[in-house]
C-alpha positions as CSV (number, residue, x, y, z in Angstrom):
1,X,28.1,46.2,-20.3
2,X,28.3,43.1,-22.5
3,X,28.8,43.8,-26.3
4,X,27.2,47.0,-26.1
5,X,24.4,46.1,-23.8
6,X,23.0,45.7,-20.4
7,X,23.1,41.9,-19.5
8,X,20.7,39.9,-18.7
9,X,21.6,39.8,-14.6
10,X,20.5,43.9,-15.1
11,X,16.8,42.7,-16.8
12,X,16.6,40.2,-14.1
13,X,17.4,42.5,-11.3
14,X,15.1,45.2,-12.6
15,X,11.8,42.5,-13.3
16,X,12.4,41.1,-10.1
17,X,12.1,44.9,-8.5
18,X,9.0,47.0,-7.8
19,X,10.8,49.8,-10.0
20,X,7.9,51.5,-11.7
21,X,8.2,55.0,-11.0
22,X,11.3,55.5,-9.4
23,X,14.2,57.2,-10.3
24,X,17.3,54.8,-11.8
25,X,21.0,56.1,-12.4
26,X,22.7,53.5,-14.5
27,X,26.1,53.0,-14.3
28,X,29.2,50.4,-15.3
29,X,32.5,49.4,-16.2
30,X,33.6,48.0,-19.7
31,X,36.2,47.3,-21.8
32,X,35.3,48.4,-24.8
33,X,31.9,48.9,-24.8
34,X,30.4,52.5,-23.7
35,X,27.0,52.7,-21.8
36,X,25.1,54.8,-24.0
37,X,23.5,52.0,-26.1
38,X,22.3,50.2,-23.5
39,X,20.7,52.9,-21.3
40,X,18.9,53.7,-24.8
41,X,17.4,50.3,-24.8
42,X,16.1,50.2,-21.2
43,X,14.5,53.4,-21.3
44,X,13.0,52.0,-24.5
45,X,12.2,48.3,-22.4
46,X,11.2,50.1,-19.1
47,X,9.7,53.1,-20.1
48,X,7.3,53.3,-16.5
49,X,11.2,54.0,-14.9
50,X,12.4,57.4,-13.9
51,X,16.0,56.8,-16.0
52,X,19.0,59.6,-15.9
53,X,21.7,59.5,-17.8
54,X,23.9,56.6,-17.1
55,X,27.6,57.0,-17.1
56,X,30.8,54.4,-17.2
57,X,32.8,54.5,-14.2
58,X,36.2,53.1,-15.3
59,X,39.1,54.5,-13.2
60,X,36.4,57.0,-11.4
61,X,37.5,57.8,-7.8
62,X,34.7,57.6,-4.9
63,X,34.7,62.0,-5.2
64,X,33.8,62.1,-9.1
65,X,31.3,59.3,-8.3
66,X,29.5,61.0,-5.6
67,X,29.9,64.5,-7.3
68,X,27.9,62.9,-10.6
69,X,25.2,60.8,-8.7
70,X,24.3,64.5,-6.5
71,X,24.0,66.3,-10.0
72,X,22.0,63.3,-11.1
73,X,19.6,63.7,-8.4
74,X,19.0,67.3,-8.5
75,X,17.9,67.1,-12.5
């Protein structure tokens, strides 16, 4: 997250990937910044993408990460 939204590497990796249709599970580490802003504006930017709920992962251990992405998946 970079003031409140995705940065540009993200856009890039996303144009540069046949994504339409598939299922994306954003996630990050900040600062300061939460996530919610910016998965608002790439579900606005990228609408033909399957988005779920993205999530910060500051501090998270490899359990809570797996735990979240399998609960992800089965929405």
């Amino acid at each position: 997250i970079w003031w409140n939204v995705a940065p540009t590497i993200v856009r890039t990796f996303i144009e540069s990937h046949p994504l339409k249709g598939k299922t994306v599970i954003p996630f990050a580490t900040s600062g300061s910044s939460g996530i919610e802003n910016s998965v608002v504006q790439l579900k606005k930017d990228y609408p033909e993408i399957q988005w779920r709920d993205g999530r910060l992962l500051n501090g998270a251990t490899e359990q809570t990460i797996r735990e979240w992405v399998e609960k992800e998946l089965k929405k």
